[in-house]
C-alpha positions in Angstrom: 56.4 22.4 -57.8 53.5 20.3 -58.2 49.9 21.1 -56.7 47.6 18.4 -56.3 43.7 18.8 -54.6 42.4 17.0 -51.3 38.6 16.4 -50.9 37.5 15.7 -47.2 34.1 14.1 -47.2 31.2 13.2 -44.9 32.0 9.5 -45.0 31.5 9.3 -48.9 35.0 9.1 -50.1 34.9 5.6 -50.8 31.8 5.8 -53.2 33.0 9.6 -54.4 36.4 7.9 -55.7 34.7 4.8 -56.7 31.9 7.2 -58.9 35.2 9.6 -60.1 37.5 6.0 -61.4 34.2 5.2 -63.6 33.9 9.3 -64.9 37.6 9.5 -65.7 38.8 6.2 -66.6 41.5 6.4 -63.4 42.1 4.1 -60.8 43.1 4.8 -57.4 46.4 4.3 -56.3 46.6 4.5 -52.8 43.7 3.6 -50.2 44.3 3.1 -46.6 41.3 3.6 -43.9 41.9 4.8 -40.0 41.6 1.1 -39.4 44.2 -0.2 -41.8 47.0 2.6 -39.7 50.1 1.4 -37.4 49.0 0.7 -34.4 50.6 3.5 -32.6 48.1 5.8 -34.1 45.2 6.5 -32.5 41.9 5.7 -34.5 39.0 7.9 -33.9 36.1 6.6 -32.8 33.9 5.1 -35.2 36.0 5.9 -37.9 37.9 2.5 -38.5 36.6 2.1 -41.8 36.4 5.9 -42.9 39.1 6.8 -45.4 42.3 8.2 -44.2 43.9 8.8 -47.7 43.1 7.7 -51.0 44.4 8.9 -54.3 44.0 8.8 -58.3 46.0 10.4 -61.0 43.1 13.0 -62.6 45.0 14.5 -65.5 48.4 16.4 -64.5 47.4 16.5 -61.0 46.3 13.5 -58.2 43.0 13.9 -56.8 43.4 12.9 -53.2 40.5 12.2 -50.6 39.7 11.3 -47.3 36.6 11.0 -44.5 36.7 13.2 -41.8 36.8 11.8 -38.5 33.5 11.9 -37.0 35.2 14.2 -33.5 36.0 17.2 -36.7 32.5 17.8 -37.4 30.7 18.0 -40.7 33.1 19.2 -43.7 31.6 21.4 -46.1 32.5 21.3 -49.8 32.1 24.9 -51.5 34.2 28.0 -52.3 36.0 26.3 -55.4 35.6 24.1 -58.7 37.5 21.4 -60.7 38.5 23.0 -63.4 38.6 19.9 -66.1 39.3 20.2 -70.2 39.8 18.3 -72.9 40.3 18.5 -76.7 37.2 15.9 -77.5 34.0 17.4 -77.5 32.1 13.9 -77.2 34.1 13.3 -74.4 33.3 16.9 -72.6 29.6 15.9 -72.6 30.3 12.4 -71.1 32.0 14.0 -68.7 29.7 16.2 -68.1 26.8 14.4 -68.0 28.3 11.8 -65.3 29.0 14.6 -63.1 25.8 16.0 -63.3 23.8 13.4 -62.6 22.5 13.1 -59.1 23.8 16.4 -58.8 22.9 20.0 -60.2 23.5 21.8 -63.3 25.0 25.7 -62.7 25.3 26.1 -66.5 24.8 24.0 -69.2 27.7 22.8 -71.5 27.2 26.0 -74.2 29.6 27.8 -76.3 31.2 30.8 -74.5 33.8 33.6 -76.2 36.4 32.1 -74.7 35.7 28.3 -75.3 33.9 26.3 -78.2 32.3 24.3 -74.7 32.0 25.4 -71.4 29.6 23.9 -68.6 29.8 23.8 -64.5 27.9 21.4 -61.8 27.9 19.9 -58.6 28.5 16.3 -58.8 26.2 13.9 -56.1 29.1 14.9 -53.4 29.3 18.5 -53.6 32.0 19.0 -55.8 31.7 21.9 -58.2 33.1 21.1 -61.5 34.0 23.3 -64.8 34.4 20.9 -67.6 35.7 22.6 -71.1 37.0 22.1 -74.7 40.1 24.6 -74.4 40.0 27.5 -76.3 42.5 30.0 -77.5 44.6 31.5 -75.3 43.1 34.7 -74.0 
């Protein structure tokens, strides 16, 4: 089995996935907007150039993403984080700090007892993050 995460934004995805390629060093793989769908779908309206998929290899997993269509209201982020490590401390803080900015800091990158670096934000989109250097297994 593999488990991947979906985002649904406001009508952000486009910059959110462009701002998470430059963080991560990714690229997207797949894009395709209402608009760019067979014809024999229906395309909400005003959503022809809102995302309808779009996806980038983040690690082990793919980080997918889409709009919602304007008709579904409002999505709301919230409830869960992106839990992100690495081995390379230097590259924890970059991370970190690119997250973070425009966004909010829950707890600064810090030494914890289970991990040489832990920190958690919300990014400019509402995503929560928890970026880490791995520690021993607990």
């Amino acid at each position: 089995m593999r488990t991947n995460l979906h985002l649904v934004f406001p009508g952000s995805c486009t910059e959110a996935f462009a701002f998470y390629e430059t963080v991560f060093q990714s690229k997207s793989t797949f894009k395709m907007t209402y608009g760019e769908a067979p014809a024999e779908m229906p395309t909400p309206e005003g959503a022809k150039d809102l995302v309808m998929h779009t996806a980038m290899p983040l690690g082990s997993m793919t980080l997918m993403g889409c709009d919602a269509p304007p008709h579904m209201g409002e999505p709301k982020m919230g409830g869960f984080h992106i839990s992100v490590d690495m081995p390379d401390e230097d590259e924890v803080r970059r991370i970190f700090a690119a997250l973070s900015e425009g966004g909010s800091v829950q707890m600064p990158l810090t030494p914890t007892f289970w991990t040489p670096l832990f920190g958690m934000c919300k990014d400019k989109f509402g995503v929560e993050w928890m970026v880490s250097v791995p520690g021993p297994e607990m």
